[in-house]
C-alpha positions as CSV (number, residue, x, y, z in Angstrom):
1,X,-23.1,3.1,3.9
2,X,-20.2,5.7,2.7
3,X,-21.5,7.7,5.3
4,X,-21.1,5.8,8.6
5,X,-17.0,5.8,8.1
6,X,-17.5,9.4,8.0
7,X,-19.7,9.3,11.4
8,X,-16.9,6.6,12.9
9,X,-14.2,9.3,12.2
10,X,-12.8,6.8,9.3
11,X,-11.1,8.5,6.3
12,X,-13.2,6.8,3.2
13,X,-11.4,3.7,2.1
14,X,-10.6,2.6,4.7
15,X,-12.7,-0.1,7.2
16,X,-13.1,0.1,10.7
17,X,-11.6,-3.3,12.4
18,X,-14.9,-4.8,13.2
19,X,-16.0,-4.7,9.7
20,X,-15.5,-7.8,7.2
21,X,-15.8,-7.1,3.7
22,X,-17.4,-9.9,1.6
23,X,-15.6,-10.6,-1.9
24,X,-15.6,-13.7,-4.2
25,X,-13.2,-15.8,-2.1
26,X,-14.4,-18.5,-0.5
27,X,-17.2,-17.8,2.5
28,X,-14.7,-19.9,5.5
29,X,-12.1,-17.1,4.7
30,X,-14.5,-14.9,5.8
31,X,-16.0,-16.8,8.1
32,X,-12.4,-17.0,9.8
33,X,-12.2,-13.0,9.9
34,X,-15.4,-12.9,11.9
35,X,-14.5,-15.6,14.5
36,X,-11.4,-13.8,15.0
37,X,-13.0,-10.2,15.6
38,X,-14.9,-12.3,18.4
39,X,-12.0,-13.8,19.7
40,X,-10.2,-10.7,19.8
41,X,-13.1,-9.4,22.5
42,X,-15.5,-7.3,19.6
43,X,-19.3,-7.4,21.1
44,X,-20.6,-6.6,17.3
45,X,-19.3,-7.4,13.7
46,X,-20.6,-6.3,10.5
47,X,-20.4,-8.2,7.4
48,X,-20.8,-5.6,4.3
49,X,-21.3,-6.6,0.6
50,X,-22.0,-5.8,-2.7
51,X,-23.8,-6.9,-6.2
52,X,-23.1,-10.9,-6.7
53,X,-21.6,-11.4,-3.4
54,X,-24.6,-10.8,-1.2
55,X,-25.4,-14.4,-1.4
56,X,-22.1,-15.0,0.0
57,X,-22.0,-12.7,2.7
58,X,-25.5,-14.5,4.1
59,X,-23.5,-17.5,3.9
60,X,-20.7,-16.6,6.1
61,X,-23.5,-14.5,8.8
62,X,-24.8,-17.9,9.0
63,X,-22.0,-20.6,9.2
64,X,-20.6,-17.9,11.8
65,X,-23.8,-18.1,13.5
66,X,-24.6,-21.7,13.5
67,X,-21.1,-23.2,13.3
68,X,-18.6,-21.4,15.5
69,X,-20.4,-18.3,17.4
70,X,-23.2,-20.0,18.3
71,X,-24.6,-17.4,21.3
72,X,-24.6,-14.7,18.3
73,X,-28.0,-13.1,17.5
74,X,-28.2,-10.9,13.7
75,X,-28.3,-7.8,15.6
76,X,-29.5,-6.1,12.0
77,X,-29.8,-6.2,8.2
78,X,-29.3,-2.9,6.1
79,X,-30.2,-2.8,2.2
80,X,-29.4,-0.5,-0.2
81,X,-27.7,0.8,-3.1
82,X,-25.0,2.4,-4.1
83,X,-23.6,4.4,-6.8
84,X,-20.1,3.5,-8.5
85,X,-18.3,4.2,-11.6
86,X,-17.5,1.9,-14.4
87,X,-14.3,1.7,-16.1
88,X,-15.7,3.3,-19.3
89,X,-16.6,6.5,-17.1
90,X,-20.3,6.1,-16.7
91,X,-22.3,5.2,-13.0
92,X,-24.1,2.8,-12.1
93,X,-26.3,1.3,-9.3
94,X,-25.3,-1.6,-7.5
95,X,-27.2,-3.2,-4.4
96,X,-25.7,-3.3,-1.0
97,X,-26.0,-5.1,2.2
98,X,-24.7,-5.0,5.9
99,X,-25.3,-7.5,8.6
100,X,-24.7,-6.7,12.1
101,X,-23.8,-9.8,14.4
102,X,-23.6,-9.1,17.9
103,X,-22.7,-11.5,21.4
């Protein structure tokens, strides 16, 4: 997924604006970040995540979907895995999804 900032003319570490990153706050935080990329006239947002927070980031593809954007379709789901570094200097694998909402 590294790759498609690249491709989007993104430096890395930084997120395009119709991305929403899933963490461990609440899902109707981000749930509010997706209704607002709609609002602000985005046809497609994606809702990235890693590791323990996949669970949450179906959650807020959902409540967006059934709750508040109700004419968006999951336009896509990508898996996968990637590589990061611990604190004690070793790597590790850790899985990864994206989910693409679109209007």
């Amino acid at each position: 997924m590294a790759e498609q900032y690249e491709e989007a003319g993104q430096q890395e570490g930084q997120t395009p604006g119709n991305v929403v990153l899933v963490g461990k706050k609440p899902p109707m935080n981000y749930v509010l970040a997706v209704v607002t990329q709609f609002n602000n006239g985005v046809n497609n947002v994606k809702i990235r995540a890693r590791g323990n927070s996949i669970s949450r980031a179906v959650d807020v593809a959902e409540i967006s979907r059934n709750r508040f954007i109700t004419d968006a379709k999951v336009n896509g789901i990508s898996i996968g895995s990637e590589e990061i570094s611990n604190e004690d200097g070793t790597r590790s694998k850790v899985s990864s999804i994206e989910i693409t909402l679109s209007r």
